[in-house]
N, C-alpha and C positions, 0 to 999 in steps of 0.2 A: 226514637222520639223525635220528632219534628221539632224546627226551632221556636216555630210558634207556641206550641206545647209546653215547649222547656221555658218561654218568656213567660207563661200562664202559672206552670209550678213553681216557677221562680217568686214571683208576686205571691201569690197564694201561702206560699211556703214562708214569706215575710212577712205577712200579717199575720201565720199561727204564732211567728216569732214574737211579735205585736204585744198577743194575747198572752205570751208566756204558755204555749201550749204544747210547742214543743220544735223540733228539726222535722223532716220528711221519714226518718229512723221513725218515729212515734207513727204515720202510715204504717209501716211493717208492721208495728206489733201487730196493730189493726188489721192488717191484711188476712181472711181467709183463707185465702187462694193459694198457703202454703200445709207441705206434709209432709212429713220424713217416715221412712222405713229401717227397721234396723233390730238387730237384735245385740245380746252381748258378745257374740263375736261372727265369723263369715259365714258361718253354717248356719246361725240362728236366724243371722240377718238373709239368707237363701230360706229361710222357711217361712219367714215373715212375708218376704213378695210372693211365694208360693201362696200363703192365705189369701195375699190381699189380690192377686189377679187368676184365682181360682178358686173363687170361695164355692162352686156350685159341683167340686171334685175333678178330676181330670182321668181322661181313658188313658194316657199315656204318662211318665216322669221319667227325666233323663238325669242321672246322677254323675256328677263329674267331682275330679280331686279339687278339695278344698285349699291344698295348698302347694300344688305343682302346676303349673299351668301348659306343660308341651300339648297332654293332651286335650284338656278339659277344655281350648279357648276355641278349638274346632266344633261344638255342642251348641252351639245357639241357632245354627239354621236348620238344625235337626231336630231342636226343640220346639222350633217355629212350625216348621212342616209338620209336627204331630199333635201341635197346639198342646206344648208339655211344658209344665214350670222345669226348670233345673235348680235340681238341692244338693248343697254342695256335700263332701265327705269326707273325713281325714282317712287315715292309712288304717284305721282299725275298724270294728263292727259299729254298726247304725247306732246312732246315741237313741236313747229314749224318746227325746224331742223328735226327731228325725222318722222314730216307728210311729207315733201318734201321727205325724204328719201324713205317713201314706197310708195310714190305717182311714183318717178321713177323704183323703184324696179317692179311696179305693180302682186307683188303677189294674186295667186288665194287660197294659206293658210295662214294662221296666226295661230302658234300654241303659245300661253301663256303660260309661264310655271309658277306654284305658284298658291295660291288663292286670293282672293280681298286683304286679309292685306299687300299683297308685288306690286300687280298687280292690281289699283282699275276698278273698274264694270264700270268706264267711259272710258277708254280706248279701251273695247269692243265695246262701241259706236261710238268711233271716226271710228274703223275699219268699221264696218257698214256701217260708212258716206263714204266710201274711197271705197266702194263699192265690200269691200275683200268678195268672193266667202262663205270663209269655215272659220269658227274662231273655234278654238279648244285651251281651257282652261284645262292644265292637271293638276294636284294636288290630294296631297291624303290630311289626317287630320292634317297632319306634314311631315318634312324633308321626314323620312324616309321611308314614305309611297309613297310622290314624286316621290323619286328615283325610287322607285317599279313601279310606273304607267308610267316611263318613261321606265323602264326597257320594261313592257310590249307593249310599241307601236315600241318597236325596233325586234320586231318580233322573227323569232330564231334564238339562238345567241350559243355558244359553251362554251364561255370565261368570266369572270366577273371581276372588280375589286373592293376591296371591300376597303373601307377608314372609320375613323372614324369621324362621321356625327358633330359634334360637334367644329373644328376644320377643314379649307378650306388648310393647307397649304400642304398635300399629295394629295388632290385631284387635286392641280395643277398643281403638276409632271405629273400626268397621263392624265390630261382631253384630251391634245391633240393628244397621242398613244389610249386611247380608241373612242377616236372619230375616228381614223383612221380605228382602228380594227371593227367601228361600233357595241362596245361591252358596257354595261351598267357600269356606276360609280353606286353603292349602299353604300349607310351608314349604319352605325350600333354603337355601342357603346363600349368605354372599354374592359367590361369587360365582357360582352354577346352579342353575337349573337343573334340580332333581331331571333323572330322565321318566321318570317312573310320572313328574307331573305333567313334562312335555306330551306324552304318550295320552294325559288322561285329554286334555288340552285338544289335541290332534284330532283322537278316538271319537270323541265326543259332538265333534262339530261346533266347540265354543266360540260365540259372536266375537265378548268383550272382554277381556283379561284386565282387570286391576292391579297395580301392583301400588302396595301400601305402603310409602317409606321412603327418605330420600339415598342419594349414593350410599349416603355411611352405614346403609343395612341390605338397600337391594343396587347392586352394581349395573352399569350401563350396558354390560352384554349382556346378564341377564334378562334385563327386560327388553333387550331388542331382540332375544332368540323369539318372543313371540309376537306373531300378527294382529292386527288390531288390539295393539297393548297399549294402556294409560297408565303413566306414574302420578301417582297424587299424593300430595307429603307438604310437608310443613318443616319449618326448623329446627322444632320440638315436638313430642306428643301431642301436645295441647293445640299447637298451631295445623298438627296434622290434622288433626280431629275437627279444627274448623273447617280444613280445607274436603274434608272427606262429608261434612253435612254440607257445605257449599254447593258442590258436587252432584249433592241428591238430595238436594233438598225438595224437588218436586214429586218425591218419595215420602217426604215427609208433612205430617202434621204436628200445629205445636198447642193441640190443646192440654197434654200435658207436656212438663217438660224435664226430663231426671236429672241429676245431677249425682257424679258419683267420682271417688279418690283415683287420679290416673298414677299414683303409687302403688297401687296391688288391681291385680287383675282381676280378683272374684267377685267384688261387688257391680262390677260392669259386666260379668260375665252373667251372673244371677240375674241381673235383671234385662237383660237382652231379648227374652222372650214375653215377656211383658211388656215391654216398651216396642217390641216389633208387631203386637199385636195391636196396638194402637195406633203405629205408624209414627211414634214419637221419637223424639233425637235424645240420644243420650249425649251429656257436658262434661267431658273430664274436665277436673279440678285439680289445685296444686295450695288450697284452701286459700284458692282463690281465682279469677276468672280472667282469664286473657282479653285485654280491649278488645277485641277483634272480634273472639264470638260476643262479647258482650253486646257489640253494635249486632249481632247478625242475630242474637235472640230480641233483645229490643226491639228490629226490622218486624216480626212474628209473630209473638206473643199478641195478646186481647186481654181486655178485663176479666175474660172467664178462664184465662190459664191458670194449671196448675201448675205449681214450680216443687218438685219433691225430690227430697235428698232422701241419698242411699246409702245407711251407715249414720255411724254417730257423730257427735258436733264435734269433734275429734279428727274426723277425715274429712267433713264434709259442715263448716261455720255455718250456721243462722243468718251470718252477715253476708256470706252471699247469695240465698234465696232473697234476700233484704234488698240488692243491685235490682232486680228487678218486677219491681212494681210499676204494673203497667197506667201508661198513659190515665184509661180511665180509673182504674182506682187511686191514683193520688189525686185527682179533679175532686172524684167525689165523694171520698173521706175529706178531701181540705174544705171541700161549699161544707159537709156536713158541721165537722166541728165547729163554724162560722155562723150555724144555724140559717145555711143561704139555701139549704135543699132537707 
């Protein structure tokens, strides 16, 4: 918001007080331009943005563990690339909610990501029953072989990002700008370099290597074993995550804008493909907003942005969709109530 702006709100905002009308908080209620998704817990809330950004069915769905994340946080550029919601799953058979979901969807793929310990061998059967075309279970021995096998069903790619496999909370900065770029999330560790990623890296002819995180996850020989490598990180998750939309933002657009808990990783995971479809940023939270992105969505947003939390008021307050109300909507709800428009 410009200063002039803010000298404009300022006034305006002192004459609703005038009229007893109220603070700039009575804007928000006002505001349309807000929406939450969610359900009663992270499976429901993963089937919820499954409706709402595939209501016309989907050819493909990519199901990932609801409550492990080694494998499931490598699914979102795989998701993007088949233009697939991801619905999340615990450790046992498809809840009911979950079969109505792909029963409407009527997808001809089902790609599993993970192996029976995260994703059990009856779930395959349910799909079976459901009459799905193609089931494809991807998984390597571990995490980081996952990654790789996902890596490779993304076909050629230029770009990589590369996070430490041990720890979900860089991968969630990036999952929803690699899903956009339909570029591979890869793990690795500390303080070495999988050889197995070096190789994919090499193999491949990769431009640009990202590495997601500061020293205290990805170490400085690590990222120097590889050529045209970028570290981008923050102090925190929250600060990574700005620096990681910073970054790419010319990747991004901010007609909507998500907002989601950087405490658990499935609701930023869920919605990844959704928000990659639209080119929009996703906002870890700490139920609440780091000045930093707060300037850098402020910078972005329009009167016609959408600001939607993921998840309940719980992980994700009212009061901070409420931070940001843009320039013209507090103008012109404040002339309205004034009766000056």
């Amino acid at each position: 918001m410009s200063k002039n702006l803010k000298l404009k709100v300022i006034g305006l905002s002192m004459v609703l007080i005038s009229l007893s009308i109220g603070s700039t908080n009575a804007f928000a209620e006002e505001n349309s331009n807000k929406d939450r998704i969610y359900g009663n817990d992270r499976i429901q809330t993963s089937i919820e943005i499954s409706k709402k950004g595939w209501k016309e069915g989907a050819d493909s769905v990519v199901i990932a563990a609801a409550y492990d994340f080694a494998d499931a946080l490598s699914a979102a550029p795989l998701a993007k690339k088949y233009n697939a919601p991801i619905i999340l799953n615990g450790k046992s058979e498809l809840s009911t909610n979950t079969i109505n979901e792909i029963k409407r969807l009527n997808p001809k793929n089902i790609f599993i990501l993970g192996g029976e310990g995260v994703i059990p061998g009856k779930v395959e059967n349910q799909f079976k029953a459901l009459n799905v075309e193609n089931i494809e279970r991807i998984y390597g021995e571990n995490r980081y072989e996952t990654s790789l096998k996902v890596a490779e069903k993304l076909g050629k790619v230029e770009k990589v990002f590369i996070t430490n496999g041990e720890t979900y909370a860089d991968a969630l900065s990036v999952s929803s700008i690699a899903a956009e770029m339909e570029c591979p999330i890869l793990y690795t560790k500390k303080d070495e370099l999988k050889c197995e990623v070096k190789d994919y890296i090499n193999n491949n002819d990769i431009k640009n290597t990202y590495f997601i995180g500061g020293q205290g996850v990805l170490s400085n020989s690590v990222v120097n074993e590889v050529k045209n490598s970028k570290r981008i990180y923050g102090d925190n998750r929250y600060l990574t995550n700005s620096e990681v939309l910073k970054n790419f933002k010319d990747e991004l657009k901010f007609d909507n804008v998500y907002f989601v808990t950087g405490n658990n990783f499935a609701d930023a995971l869920a919605v990844a493909p959704l928000s990659s479809k639209e080119k929009s940023p996703v906002i870890l939270t700490n139920k609440n907003v780091d000045k930093e992105i707060e300037n850098l969505i402020n910078e972005n947003i329009t009167g016609e942005t959408k600001l939607i939390a993921i998840g309940g008021e719980k992980v994700v307050p009212e009061s901070i969709l409420d931070k940001f109300i843009s320039d013209f909507d507090v103008i012109e709800i404040a002339l309205k109530s004034i009766n000056l428009i």
